[in-house]
C-alpha positions as CSV (number, residue, x, y, z in Angstrom):
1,X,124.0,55.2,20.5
2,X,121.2,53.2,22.4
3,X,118.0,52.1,21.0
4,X,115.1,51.2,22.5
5,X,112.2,49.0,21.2
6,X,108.9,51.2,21.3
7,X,106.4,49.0,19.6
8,X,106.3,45.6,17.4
9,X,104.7,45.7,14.3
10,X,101.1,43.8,14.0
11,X,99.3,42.1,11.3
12,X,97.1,45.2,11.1
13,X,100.1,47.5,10.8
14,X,101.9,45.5,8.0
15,X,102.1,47.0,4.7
16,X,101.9,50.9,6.2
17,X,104.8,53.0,5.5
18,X,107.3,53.5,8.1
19,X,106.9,56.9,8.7
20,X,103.7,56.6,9.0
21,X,104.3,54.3,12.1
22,X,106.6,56.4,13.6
23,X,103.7,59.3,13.2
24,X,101.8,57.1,15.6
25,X,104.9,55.9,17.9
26,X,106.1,59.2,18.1
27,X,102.8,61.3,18.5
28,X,104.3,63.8,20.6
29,X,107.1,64.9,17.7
30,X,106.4,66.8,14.4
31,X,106.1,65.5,11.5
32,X,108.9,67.6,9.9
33,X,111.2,66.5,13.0
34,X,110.4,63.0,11.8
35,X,111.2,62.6,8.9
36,X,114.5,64.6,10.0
37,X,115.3,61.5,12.6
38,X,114.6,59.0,10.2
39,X,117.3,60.2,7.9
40,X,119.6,60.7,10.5
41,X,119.4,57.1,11.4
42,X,117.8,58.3,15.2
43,X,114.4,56.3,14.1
44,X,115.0,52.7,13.0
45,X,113.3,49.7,11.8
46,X,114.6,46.0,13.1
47,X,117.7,48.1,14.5
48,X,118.3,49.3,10.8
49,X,118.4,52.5,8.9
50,X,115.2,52.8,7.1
51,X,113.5,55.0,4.6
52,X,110.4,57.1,4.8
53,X,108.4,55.3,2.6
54,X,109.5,51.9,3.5
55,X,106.8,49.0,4.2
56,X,107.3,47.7,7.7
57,X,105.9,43.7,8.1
58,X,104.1,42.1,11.0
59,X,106.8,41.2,13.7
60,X,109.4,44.2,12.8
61,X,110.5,46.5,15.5
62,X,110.1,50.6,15.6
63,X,113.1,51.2,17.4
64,X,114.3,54.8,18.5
65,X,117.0,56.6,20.0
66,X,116.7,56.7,24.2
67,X,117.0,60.7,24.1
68,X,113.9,61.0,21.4
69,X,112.2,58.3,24.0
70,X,110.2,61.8,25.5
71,X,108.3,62.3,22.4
72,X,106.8,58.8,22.4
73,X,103.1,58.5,22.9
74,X,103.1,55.2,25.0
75,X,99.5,55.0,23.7
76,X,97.7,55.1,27.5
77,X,94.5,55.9,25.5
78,X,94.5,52.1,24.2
79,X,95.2,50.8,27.9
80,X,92.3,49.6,30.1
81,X,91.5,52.3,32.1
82,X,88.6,50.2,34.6
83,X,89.4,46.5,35.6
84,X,86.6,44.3,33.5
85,X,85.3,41.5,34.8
86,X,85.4,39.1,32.0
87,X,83.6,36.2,32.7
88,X,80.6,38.6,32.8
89,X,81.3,40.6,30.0
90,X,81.8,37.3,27.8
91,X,78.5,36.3,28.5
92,X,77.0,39.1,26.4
93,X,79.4,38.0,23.4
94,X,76.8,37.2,20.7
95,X,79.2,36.3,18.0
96,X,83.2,35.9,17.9
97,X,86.0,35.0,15.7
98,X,89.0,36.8,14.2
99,X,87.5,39.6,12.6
100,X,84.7,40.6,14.6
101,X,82.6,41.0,18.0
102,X,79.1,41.4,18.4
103,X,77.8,41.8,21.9
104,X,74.3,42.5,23.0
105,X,73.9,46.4,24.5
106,X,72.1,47.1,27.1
107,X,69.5,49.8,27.1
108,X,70.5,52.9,27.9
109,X,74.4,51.9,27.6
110,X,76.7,54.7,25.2
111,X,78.6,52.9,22.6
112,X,80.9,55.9,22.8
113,X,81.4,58.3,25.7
114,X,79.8,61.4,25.5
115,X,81.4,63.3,28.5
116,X,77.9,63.3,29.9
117,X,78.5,60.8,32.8
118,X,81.6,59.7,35.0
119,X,79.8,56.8,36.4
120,X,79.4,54.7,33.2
121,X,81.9,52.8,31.1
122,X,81.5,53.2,27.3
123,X,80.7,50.1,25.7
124,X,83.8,51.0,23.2
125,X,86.0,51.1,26.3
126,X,84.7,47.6,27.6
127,X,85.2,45.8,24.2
128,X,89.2,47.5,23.7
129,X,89.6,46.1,28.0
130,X,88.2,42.7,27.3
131,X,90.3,42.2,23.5
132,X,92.9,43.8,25.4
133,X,93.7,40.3,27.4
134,X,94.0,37.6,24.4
135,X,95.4,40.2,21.6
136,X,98.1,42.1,21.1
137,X,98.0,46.2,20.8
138,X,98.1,47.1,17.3
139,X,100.1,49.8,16.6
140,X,97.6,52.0,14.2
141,X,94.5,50.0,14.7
142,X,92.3,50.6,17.5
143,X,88.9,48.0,17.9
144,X,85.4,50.3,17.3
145,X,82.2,49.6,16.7
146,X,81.2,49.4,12.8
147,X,77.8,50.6,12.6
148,X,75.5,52.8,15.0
149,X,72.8,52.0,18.2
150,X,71.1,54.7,19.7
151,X,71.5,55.2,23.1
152,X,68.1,54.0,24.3
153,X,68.1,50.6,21.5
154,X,69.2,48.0,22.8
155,X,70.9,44.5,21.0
156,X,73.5,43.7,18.6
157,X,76.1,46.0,17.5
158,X,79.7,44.8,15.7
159,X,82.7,45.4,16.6
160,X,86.2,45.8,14.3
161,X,89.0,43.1,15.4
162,X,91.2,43.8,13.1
163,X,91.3,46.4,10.5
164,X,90.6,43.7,7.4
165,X,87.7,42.4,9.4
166,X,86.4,45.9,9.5
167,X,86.8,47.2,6.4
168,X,85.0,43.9,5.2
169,X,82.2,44.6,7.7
170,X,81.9,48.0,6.8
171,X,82.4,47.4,3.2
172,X,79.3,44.6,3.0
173,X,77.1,47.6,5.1
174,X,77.7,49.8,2.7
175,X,77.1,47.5,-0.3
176,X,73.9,46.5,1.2
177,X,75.3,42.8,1.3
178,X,73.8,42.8,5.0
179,X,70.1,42.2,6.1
180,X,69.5,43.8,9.6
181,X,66.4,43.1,11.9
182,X,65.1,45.0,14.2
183,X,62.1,43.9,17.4
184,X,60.3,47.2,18.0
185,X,57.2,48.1,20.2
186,X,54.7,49.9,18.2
187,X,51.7,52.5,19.4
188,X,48.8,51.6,17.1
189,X,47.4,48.2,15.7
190,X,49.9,47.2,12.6
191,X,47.5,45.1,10.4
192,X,49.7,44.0,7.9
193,X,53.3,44.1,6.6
194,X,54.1,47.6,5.3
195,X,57.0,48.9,3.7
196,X,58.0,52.1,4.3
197,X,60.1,54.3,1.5
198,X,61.2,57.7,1.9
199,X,64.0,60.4,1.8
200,X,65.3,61.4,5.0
201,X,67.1,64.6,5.7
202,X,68.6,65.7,9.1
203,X,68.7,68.7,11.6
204,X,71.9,67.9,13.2
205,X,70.5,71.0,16.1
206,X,68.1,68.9,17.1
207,X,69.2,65.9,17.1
208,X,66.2,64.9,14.6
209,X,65.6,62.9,11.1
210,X,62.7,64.2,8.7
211,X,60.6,63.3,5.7
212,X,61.6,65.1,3.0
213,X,58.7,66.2,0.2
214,X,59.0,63.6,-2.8
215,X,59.5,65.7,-5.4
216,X,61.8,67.7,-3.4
217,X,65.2,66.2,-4.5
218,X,66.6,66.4,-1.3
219,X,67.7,63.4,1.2
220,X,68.7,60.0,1.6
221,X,66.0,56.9,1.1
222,X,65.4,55.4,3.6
223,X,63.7,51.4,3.4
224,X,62.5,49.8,6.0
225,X,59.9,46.7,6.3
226,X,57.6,46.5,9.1
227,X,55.1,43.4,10.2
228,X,53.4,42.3,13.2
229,X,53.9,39.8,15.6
230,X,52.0,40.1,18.7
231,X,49.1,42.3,18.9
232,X,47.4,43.7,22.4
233,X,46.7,46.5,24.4
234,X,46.4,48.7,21.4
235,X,50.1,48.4,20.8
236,X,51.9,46.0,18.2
237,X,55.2,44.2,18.7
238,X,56.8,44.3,15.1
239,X,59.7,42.5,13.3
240,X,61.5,45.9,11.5
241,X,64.1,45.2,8.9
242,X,65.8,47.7,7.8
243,X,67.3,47.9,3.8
244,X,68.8,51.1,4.6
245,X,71.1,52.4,7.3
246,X,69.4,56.4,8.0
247,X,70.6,57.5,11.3
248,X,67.0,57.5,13.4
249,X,65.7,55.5,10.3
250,X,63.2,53.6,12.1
251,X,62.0,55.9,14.8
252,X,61.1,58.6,12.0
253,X,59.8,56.3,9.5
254,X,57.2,54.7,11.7
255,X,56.0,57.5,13.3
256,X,55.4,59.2,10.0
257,X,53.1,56.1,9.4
258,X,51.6,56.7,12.5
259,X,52.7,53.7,14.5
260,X,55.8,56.0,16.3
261,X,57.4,53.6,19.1
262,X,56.1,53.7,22.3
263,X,57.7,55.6,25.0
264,X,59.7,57.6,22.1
265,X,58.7,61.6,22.5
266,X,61.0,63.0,20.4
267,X,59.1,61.2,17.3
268,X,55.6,61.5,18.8
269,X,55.1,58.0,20.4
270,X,53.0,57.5,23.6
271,X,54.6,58.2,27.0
272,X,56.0,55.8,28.8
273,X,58.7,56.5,31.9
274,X,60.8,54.6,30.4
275,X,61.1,55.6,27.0
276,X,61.2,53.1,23.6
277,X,61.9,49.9,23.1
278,X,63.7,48.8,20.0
279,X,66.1,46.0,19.9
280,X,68.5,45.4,17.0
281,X,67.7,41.2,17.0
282,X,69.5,39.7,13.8
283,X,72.6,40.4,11.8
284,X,72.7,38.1,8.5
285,X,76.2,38.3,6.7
286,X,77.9,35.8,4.4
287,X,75.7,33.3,4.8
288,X,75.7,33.2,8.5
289,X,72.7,34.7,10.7
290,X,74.3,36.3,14.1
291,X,71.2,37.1,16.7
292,X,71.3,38.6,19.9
293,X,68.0,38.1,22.1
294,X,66.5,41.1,24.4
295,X,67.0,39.8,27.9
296,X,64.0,39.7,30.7
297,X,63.9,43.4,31.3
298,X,62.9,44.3,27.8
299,X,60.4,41.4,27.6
300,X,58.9,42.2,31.1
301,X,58.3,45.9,30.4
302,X,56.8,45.2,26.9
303,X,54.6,42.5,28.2
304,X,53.3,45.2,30.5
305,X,52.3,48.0,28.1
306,X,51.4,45.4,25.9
307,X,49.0,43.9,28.7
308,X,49.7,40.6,28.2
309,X,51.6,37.6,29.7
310,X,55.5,38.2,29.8
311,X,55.8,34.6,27.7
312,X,53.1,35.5,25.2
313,X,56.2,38.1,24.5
314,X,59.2,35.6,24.6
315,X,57.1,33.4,22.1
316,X,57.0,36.3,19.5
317,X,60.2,37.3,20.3
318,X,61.6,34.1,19.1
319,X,59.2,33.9,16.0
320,X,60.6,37.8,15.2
321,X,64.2,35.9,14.8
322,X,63.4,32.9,13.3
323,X,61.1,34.2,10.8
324,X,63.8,36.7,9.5
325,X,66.5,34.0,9.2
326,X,64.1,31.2,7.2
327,X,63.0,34.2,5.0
328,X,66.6,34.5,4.4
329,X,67.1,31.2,3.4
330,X,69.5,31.0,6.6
């Protein structure tokens, strides 16, 4: 009987059981048919017999009979689908090393397609192209982003490596062991710091986040801390940080507190063409403080509904990021 080598086992697949990896080798056979070839010695593991509920290691290899070959799923959704261009794309790498990558989103760019547009490359499809060069394919781990950005917000978002490096990002997000900072163009004059508590609750038909009543016992709570920077044209440019992670956390909150973002109709802001700008500026994990500065386009446009100079903007820009890490003892 001839064998053939479908996949190698990676650090990220150790420890799984082995049917499970045949599951994902194999995604074109059923499960029941499986666990029938695995008995029958047609599904091995290092060219051995193997049990279902065998532990496979990092460098093993899922090898199965040529004539089952037609139910392998050759994984073509993990292969580059668009050439990248590398050297560009590694320019907007923020932050890098085994676990994670942060890059800096452009305005406007989907983290995940939506099936809304042909002419755009998800950003999730960019970062799997570029890892797809210097790593090998894991068998059931497939790079992602960890936490959520808006279409329209630009800056920093993480992306999974490896599936410890994600569940320790994810983890420390939901643990709260993260501080995240957020540069946000404000309609109304922001005196003073505020901070802004509330339960949010969703309407997943609109696309929309709420304040629920107080004594209402419904929703999630929702913190976020906002204070001004730069102050002009009847607009403020405010660091945000965020304590919570509310889907539309921001947007909501501040235009319940009447400052919505500028250019955001959908929470009452001001209009502007070009909709909101928020930027997500500063990640601080473990002790280290990952930042990712708006580029000219978002500093040029704020300058002008801000009606100032364009470097009056970079200068607060830069005191939004530094502030946020010396507060944080970074």
């Amino acid at each position: 009987m001839n064998f053939i080598t479908a996949a190698t086992v990676q650090k990220d697949d150790a420890g799984k059981r082995a049917d499970k990896i045949f599951r994902i080798v194999l995604g074109k056979m059923p499960l029941s048919r499986i666990y029938k070839e695995i008995r029958s010695g047609f599904l091995r593991i290092n060219g051995k017999r193997t049990k279902e509920d065998a532990k496979v290691s990092a460098g093993d290899t899922v090898d199965v009979a040529q004539i089952l070959m037609e139910f392998a799923d050759h994984q073509e959704h993990k292969k580059p689908v668009h050439s990248i261009n590398r050297e560009a794309f590694k320019k907007r790498v923020v932050f890098e090393d085994d676990s994670i990558l942060v890059i800096n989103k452009k305005k406007g760019e989907l983290v995940h397609s939506d099936g809304s547009s042909k002419h755009f490359t998800p950003l999730d499809q960019l970062v799997r192209e570029y890892l797809a060069a210097e790593t090998p394919g894991s068998i059931s781990f497939t790079p992602g982003p960890l936490h959520r950005l808006d279409r329209n917000t630009s800056g920093i978002i993480a992306f999974g490596k490896s599936a410890e490096g994600a569940r320790e990002f994810s983890a420390a997000l939901q643990n709260r062991q993260t501080r995240k900072c957020y540069i946000a163009l404000l309609d109304g004059i922001l005196k003073e710091t505020e901070r802004w508590e509330e339960y949010l609750t969703r309407d997943e038909k609109t696309n929309t986040s709420h304040i629920a009543p107080a004594d209402s016992g419904k929703g999630d709570i929702a913190i976020t801390i906002a204070t001004p920077f730069l102050v002009s044209g009847g607009r403020t440019l405010a660091q945000v940080e965020i304590k919570t992670g509310r889907t539309h956390q921001i947007r909501c909150q501040a235009s319940y507190h009447h400052h919505p973002l500028t250019g955001d109709a959908k929470y009452h802001g001001s209009h502007n063409e070009a909709g909101y700008y928020l930027h997500s500026s500063c990640i601080i994990a473990e002790g280290r403080v990952i930042t990712g500065t708006p580029g000219e386009e978002f500093t040029a446009a704020v300058a002008v509904l801000l009606k100032c100079p364009e470097e009056k903007v970079k200068t607060a820009v830069r005191q939004i990021i530094s502030s946020f890490a010396k507060k944080n003892n970074i």
